[in-house]
C-alpha positions, -999 to 999 in steps of 0.1 A, spaced: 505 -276 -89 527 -281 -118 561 -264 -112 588 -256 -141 625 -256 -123 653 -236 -145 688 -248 -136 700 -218 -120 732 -215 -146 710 -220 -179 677 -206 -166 683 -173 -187 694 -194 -224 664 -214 -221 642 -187 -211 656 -169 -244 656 -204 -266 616 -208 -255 608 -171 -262 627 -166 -295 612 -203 -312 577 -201 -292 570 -163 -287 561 -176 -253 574 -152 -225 587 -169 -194 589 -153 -163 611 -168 -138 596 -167 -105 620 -164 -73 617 -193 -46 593 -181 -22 609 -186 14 582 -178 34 561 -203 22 592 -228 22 593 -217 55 556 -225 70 557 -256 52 586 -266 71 566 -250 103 535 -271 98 553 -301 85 571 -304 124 543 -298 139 523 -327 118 555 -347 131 556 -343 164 516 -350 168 523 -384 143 554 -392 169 533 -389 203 501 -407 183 525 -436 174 541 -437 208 507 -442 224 494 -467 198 525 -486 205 520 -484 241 487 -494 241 499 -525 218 525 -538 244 494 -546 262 483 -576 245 497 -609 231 509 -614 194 481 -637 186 453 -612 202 467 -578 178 437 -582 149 445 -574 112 432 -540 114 452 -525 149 488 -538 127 471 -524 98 470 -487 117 507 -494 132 518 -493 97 503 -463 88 514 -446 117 550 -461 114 543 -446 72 531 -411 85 560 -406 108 584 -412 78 561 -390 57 566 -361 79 600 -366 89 607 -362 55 590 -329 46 601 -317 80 639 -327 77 646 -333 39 658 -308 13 637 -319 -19 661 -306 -45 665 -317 -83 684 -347 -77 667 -380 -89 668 -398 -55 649 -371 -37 621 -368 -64 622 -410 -61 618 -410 -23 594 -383 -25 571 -396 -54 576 -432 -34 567 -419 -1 533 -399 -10 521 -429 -36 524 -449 -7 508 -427 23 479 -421 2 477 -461 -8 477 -472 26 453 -447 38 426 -456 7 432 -498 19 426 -484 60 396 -471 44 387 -501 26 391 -526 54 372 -499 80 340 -498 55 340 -537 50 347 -544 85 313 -525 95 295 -556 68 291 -589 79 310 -604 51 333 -624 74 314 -652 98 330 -677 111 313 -709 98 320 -749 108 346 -750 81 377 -733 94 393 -739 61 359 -718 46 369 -691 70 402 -689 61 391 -685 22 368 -659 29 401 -640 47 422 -643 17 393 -634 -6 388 -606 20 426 -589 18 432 -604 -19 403 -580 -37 415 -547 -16 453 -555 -21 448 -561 -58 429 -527 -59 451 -503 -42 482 -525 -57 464 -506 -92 462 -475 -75 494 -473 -59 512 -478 -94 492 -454 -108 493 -427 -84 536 -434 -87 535 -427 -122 510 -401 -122 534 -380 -98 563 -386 -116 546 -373 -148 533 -341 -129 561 -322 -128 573 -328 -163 544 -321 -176 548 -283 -184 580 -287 -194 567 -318 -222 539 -293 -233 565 -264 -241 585 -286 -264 555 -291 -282 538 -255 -292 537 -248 -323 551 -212 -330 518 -198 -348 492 -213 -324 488 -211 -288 477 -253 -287 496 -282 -282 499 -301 -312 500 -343 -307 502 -368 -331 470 -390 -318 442 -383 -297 460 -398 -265 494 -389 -259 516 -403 -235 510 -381 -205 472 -378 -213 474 -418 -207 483 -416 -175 455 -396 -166 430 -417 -183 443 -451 -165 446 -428 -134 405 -420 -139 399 -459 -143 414 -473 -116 400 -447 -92 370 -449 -108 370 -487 -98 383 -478 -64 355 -456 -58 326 -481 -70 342 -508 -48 345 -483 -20 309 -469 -24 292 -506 -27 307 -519 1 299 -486 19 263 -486 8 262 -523 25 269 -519 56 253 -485 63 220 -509 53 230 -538 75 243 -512 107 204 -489 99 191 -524 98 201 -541 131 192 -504 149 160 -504 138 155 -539 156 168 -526 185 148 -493 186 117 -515 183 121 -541 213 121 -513 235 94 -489 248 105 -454 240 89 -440 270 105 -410 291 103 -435 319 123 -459 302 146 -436 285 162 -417 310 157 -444 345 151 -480 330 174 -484 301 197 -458 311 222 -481 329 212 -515 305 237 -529 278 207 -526 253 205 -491 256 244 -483 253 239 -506 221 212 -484 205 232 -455 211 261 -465 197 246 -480 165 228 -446 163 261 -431 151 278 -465 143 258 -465 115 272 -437 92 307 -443 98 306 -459 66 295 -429 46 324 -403 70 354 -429 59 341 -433 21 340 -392 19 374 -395 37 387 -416 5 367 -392 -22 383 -358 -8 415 -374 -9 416 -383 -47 398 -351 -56 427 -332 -44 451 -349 -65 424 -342 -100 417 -309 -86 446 -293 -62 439 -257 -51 457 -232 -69 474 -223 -39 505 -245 -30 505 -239 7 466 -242 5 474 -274 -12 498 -289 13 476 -280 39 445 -298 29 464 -331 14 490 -333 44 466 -321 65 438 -342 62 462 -371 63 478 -363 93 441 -356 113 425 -383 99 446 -410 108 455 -389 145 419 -394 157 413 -426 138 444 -438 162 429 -429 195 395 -444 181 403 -474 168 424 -480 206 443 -514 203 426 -527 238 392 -528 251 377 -532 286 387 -568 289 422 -559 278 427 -534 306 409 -556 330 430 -584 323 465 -565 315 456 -545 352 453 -580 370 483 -595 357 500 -559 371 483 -566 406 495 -607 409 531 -597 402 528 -568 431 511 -596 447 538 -618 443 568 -592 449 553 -584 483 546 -619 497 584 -627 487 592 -596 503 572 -604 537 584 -640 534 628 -627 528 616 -603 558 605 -638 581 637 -655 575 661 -646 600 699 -647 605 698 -682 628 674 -700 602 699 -688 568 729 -703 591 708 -738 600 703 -737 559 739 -733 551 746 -760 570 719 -781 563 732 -780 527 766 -793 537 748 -825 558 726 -842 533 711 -858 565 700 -828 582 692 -816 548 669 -839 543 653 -836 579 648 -798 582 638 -797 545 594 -800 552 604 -768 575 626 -747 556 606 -716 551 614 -714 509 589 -745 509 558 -727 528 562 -700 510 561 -713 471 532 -728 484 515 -701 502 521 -681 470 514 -704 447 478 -714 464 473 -671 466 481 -665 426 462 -694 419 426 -675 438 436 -647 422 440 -655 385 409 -674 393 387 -648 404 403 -630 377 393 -651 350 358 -655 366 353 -617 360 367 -616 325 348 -647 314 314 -629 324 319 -600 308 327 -619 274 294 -639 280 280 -601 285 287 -588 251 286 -620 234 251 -623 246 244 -586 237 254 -589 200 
């Protein structure tokens, strides 16, 4: 919505200025505080949701080891970390006049909406088989950078864009006004494209690009995911037998399922990216139906994508819960073992540290000994029965895909 802001000291001279040159008649239109008011209502709310979404991502993240966090869980931490800021902002802020608020504001919604069209990027492309790990690691690694390097470059285009585009949008009125011509209710320009009217036009190009990439890629793997379900579907007998007793507890079945609506998660995150760049060509007239929808949408989408896209799997648990039960493990033998040690055998130790001889007599029988070994022999069985477990169900799925 384009919105012209009078200084509240010169708001009636250049209401008069515009009126007596243009014949145009201005009506100044009072800040509406209620609506100021729900928008600072619903823009908490959207904060406290993005908080406790963000705590739990990053709980779940503590879980596992640098090296095992793939590009796309960091990828969501940052948006996250980017929506929190983005709320706080409308939540907290004042957004007056001042350059540095219009800045951080223009700055902060160019890049919420970036990120979220690269999430959706990687999500579509990540459903393809496009990245396989060949014999060549160095052939892997290309396809990586090729991978990030043609969606970076692309939202790098839009996110310029999109800055410029906002920082055009509300001086846009205020440009056109200047430029009436006092018989004639058109805006005269000296060319066909102006300077705002550029904008727009590379705005149009580089989504248009966006979009073509986005809807290729989406078109892609909806065919490979379709594909590899229709395989599935056919190995199987289809029987009620065999539906509801037989296959009901088999990986193969689950797999069916799950490709069943796997499938078109493609098309849901490439309407995702369309609705979001047809609000910003074709905002409601409302503002507060505006804010709703753009901030909205935002906020949900990447809410649910959060506890969707969870940072650990089965294994993950498994493993993170056995590593949970060796160190209670641990803490309880040493307890048992500090428990075992009486006040006579700590004395015949103290002084069995001053006599190196006695020392070195009593040492196969101080208790310490038997117990690193006791407890080292009992982690070792259970990180091994551990491992035995985890290793299986990776030869599970492996075998199932």
């Amino acid at each position: 919505m384009i919105v012209v802001n009078f200084e509240t000291g010169e708001g009636g001279g250049q209401q008069a200025v515009i009126n007596d040159m243009f014949g145009v008649e201005v009506i100044q239109r009072e800040p509406n505080y209620v609506l100021i008011k729900y928008k600072k209502i619903m823009s908490f709310i959207f904060f406290a949701a993005s908080l406790v979404a963000f705590y739990q991502y990053c709980s779940q993240i503590y879980m596992l080891r640098y090296g095992e966090i793939g590009f796309l869980k960091r990828l969501l931490f940052v948006n996250l970390l980017t929506l929190v800021i983005y709320n706080m902002l409308y939540s907290f802020e004042g957004r007056g006049d001042q350059w540095i608020s219009r800045f951080l504001d223009n700055f902060i919604n160019a890049l919420m909406m970036t990120q979220v069209l690269f999430l959706n990027l990687v999500l579509i492309e990540s459903h393809t088989n496009s990245l396989s790990r060949g014999n060549s690691l160095l052939n892997y690694e290309q396809q990586v950078r090729a991978f990030l390097l043609v969606k970076g470059g692309i939202c790098l285009g839009v996110f310029v864009v999109l800055y410029f585009f906002m920082l055009t949008h509300s001086e846009r009125l205020r440009s056109y006004i200047t430029k009436l011509n006092p018989s004639s209710d058109s805006i005269q320009s000296q060319n066909l494209v102006g300077e705002y009217d550029t904008i727009d036009i590379t705005s149009f190009l580089v989504f248009l690009v966006y979009t073509s990439y986005a809807l290729i890629k989406s078109v892609a793997a909806f065919s490979q995911k379709n594909l590899k379900y229709a395989l599935k579907k056919t190995k199987r007998s289809n029987n009620l037998y065999n539906l509801i007793i037989a296959d009901a507890d088999g990986d193969d079945f689950n797999l069916v399922q799950d490709l069943k609506v796997e499938r078109f998660c493609s098309v849901f995150v490439f309407s995702i990216s369309i609705s979001l760049l047809a609000l910003l060509f074709m905002p409601p007239q409302d503002e507060m139906l505006q804010f709703i929808n753009e901030s909205g949408i935002i906020n949900v989408y990447l809410i649910v994508l959060s506890f969707l896209v969870s940072p650990v799997d089965e294994i993950d648990f498994m493993r993170y819960e056995a590593q949970s039960e060796a160190m209670k493990l641990q803490c309880k033998l040493y307890r048992e073992q500090l428990k075992a040690i009486s006040h006579k055998q700590i004395k015949q130790q103290q002084r069995a540290c001053r006599d190196p001889a006695l020392q070195l007599r009593n040492q196969p029988e101080m208790p310490g000994n038997t117990f690193l070994s006791d407890l080292r022999s009992q982690n070792d069985a259970v990180f091994e029965k551990i491992s035995k477990k985890v290793r299986e169900k990776r030869e599970k799925i492996r075998l199932n895909q």
